[in-house]
MARFI-739950 format. One line per field, with one value per residue (C-alpha): x, y, z; chain; residue number from 1. Coordinates in steps of 0.2 Angstrom, whole numbers, plus 5000, padded with zeros to 4 digits. Layout:
REM residues N
px	(X_...) $
py	(Y_...) $
pz	(Z_...) $
c	(A_...) $
k	(NUM_...) $
END
This chain:
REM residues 303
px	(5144_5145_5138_5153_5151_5131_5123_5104_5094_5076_5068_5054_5043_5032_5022_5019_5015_5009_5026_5026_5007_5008_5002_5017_5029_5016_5019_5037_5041_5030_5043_5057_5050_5045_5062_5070_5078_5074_5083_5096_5102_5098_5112_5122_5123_5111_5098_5083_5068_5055_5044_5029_5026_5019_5001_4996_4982_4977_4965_4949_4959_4976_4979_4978_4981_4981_4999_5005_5010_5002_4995_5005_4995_4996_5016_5019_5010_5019_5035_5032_5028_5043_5055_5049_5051_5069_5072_5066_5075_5093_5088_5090_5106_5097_5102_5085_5084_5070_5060_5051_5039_5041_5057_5049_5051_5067_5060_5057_5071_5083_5075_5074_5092_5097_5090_5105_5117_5121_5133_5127_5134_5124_5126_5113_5110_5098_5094_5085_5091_5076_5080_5066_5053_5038_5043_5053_5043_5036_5024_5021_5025_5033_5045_5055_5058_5068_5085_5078_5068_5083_5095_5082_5073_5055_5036_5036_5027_5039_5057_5046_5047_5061_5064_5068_5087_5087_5095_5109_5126_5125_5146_5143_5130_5136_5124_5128_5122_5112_5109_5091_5088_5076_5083_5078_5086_5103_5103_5100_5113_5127_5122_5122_5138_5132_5145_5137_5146_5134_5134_5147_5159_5158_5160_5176_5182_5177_5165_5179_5188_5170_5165_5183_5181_5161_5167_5181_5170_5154_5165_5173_5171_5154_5145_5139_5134_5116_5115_5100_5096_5083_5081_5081_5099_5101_5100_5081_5089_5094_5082_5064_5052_5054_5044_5054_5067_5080_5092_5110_5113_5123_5125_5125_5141_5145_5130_5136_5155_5151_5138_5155_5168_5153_5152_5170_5173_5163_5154_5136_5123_5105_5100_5084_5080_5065_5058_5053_5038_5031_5018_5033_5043_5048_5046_5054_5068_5072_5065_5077_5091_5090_5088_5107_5112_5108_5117_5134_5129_5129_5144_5140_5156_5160_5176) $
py	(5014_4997_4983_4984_5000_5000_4982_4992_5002_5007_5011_5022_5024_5042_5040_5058_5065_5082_5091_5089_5089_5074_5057_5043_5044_5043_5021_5024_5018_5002_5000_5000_4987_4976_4978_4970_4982_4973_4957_4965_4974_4960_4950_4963_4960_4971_4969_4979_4985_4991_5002_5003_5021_5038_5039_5053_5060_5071_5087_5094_5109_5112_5130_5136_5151_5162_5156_5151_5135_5120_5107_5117_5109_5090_5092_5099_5087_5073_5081_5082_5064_5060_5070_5063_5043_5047_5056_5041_5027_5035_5038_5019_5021_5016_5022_5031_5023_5033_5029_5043_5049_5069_5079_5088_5074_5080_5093_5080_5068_5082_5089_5074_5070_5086_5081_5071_5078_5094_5098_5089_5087_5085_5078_5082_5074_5081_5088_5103_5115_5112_5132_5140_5148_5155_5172_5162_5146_5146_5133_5134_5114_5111_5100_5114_5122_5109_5115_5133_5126_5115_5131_5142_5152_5150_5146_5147_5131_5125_5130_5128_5109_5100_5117_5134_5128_5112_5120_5117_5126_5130_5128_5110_5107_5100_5100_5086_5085_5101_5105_5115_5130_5144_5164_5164_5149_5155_5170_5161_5148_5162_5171_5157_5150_5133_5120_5116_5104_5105_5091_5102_5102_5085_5084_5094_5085_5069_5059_5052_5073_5078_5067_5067_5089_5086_5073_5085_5099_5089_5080_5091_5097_5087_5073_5064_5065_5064_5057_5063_5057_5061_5050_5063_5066_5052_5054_5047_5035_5026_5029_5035_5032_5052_5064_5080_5070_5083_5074_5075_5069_5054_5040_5024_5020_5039_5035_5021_5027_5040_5030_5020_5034_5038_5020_5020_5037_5029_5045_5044_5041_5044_5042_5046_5040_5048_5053_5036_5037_5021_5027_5033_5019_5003_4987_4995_5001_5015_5009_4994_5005_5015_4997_4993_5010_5009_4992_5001_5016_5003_4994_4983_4977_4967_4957) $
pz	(5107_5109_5123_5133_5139_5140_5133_5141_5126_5128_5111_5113_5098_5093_5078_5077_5061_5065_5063_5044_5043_5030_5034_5033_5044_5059_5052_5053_5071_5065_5049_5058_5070_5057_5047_5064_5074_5088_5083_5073_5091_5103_5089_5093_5112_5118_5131_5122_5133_5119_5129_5117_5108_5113_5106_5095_5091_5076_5083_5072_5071_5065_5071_5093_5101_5086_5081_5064_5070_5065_5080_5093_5107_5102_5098_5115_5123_5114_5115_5134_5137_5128_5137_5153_5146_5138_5157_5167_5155_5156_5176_5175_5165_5150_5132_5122_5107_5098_5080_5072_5068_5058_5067_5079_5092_5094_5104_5120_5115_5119_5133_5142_5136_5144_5161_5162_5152_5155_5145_5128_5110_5096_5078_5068_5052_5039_5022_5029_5044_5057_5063_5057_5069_5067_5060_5047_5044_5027_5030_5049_5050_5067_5060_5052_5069_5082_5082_5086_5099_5106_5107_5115_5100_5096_5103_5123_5124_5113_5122_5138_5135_5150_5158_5151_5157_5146_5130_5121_5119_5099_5100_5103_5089_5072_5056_5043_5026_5023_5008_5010_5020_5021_5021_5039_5043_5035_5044_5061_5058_5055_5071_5081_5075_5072_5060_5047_5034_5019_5004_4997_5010_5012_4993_4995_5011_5012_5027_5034_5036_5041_5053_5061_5063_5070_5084_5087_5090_5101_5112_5117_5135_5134_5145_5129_5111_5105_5087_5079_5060_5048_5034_5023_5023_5013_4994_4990_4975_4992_5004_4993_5010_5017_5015_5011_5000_4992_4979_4981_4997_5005_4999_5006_5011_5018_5029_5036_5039_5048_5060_5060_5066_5080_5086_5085_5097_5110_5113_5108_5123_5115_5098_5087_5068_5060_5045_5040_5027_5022_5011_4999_5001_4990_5002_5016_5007_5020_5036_5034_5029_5046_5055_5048_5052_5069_5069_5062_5076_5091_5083_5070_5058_5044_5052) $
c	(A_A_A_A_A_A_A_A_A_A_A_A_A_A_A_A_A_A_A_A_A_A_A_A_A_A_A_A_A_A_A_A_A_A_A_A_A_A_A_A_A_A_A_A_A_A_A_A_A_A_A_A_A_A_A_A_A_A_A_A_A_A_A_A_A_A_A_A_A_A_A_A_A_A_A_A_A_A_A_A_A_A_A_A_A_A_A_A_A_A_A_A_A_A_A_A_A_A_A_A_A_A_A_A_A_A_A_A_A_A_A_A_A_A_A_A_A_A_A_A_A_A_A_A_A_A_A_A_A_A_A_A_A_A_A_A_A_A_A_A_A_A_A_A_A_A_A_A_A_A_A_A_A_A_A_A_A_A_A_A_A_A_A_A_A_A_A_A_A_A_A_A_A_A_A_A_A_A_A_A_A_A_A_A_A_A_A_A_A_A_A_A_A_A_A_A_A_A_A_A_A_A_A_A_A_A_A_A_A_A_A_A_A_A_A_A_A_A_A_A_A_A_A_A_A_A_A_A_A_A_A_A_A_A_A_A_A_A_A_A_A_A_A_A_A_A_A_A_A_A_A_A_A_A_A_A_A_A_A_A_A_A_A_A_A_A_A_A_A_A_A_A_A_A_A_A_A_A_A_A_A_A_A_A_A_A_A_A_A_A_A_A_A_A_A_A_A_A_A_A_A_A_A) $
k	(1_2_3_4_5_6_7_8_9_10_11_12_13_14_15_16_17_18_19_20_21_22_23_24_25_26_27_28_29_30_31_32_33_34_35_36_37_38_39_40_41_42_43_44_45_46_47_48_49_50_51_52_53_54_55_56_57_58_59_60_61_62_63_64_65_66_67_68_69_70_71_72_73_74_75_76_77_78_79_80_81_82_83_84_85_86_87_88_89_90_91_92_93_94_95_96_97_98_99_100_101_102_103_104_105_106_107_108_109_110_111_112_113_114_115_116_117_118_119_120_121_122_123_124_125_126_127_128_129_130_131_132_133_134_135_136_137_138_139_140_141_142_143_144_145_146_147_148_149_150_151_152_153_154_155_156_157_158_159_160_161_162_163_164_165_166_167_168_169_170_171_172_173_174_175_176_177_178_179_180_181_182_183_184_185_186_187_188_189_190_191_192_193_194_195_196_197_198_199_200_201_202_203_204_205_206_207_208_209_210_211_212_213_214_215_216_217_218_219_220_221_222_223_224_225_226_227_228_229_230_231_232_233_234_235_236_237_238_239_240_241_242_243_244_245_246_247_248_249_250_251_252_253_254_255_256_257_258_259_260_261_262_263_264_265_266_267_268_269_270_271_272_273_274_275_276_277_278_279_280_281_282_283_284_285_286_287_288_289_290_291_292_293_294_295_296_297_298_299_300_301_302_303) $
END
């Protein structure tokens, strides 16, 4: 992605931190403001629209309907509205910029992504696998469950989010960097037949062979490329403000090459970083670090 092919991004904020039922990350969307994104973007030639963010609120009540969910009704509600803005900004041929805010915004980012893109790739960058449902969840934390929601498994009022048709072809969805999963989540992945490149494939492999065989695999036959990036992906020495950091995971510069390989595809149409917890950060460690990986995303170099 770069401001010759579309110089228009709407950022869209969601300081939801009811997916991970720990307070932090609901000040992310503010962290990343204040770390500049704004400025570092508009440096780049980009035209930004900053569109405010989604209130959330936090019920009396963490459980509805007799589900094991946590918060069901607020995250759909959220998730909704959020589908509907990301919808209407790229009906204006805008690219969705969006700050998290826990994981499970996915849900509304995709869905209203898919609104216009069909046929949609996906590279999802995370330290966890984000597939488990309620029969699987340990913890019942929404958070844990997006990519089962996004490729048709789980809640109703979850998968019901953007149209029963909104889902995503699992043959077109990449995970990058996992190095956490439940039993459940396991077992799903395998028969869905998701690509997952885990910490020790790219270990084995290198970013640069990773990122050249994920790219391969979303773009093609695909409208566009949605880039979805937990914070957590990143080993916590580099980026300690997340709030289910897992040691071992990539290091700086691997994060910023292969936001570098994307730029350079010119393939990615919407994008979401989240995760950001500013209660366990060091001066804005990690919300700046995902301001300048943004910048290498949207095509930022050194020369």
């Amino acid at each position: 992605m770069n401001p010759t092919i579309n110089n228009r991004i709407s950022i869209i904020g969601v300081p939801l931190d009811l997916g991970a039922d720990r307070r932090g990350v609901d000040m992310g969307p503010s962290a990343i403001r204040y770390a500049k994104v704004g400025e570092k973007l508009q440096a780049l030639g980009y035209e930004i629209d900053d569109k405010g963010d989604i209130a959330a609120n936090r019920p009396d009540s963490c459980y509805v309907d007799g589900t094991s969910l946590k918060y069901l009704d607020e995250i759909e509600r959220v998730n909704t509205e959020l589908c509907h803005m990301v919808a209407e900004e790229m009906a204006k041929a805008r690219f969705p910029l969006i700050l998290g805010g826990d994981h499970s915004i996915a849900i509304g980012t995709i869905s209203g992504v898919l609104q216009h893109k069909k046929k949609l790739g996906v590279l999802w960058f995370d330290a966890h696998g984000d597939i488990n449902t309620a029969a699987t969840s340990p913890s019942g934390n929404i958070h844990g469950m997006p990519v089962a929601v996004c490729l048709g498994r789980g809640h109703e009022r979850l998968t019901g989010v953007g149209g029963r048709a909104a889902k995503l072809d699992p043959e077109k969805f990449v995970m990058i960097g996992i190095r956490d999963l439940d039993p459940g989540e396991k077992m799903l992945l395998k028969e869905l037949g998701v690509v997952v490149y885990t910490m020790h494939e790219i270990d084995i492999m290198g970013m640069a062979k990773v990122m050249e065989e994920a790219i391969k695999i979303v773009a093609n036959g695909t409208e566009g490329v949605h880039v979805s990036f937990d914070m957590d992906v990143i080993d916590p020495l580099h980026a300690p403000g997340v709030g289910t950091p897992v040691l071992g995971g990539l290091t700086y510069r691997e994060s910023h090459l292969a936001m570098e390989l994307i730029s350079a595809a010119n393939i990615v149409t919407s994008a979401e970083f989240v995760e950001v917890n500013t209660v366990l950060d060091n001066r804005n460690q990690t919300a700046k670090m995902a301001v300048d990986l943004m910048g290498s995303l949207l095509g930022e170099r050194v020369l």
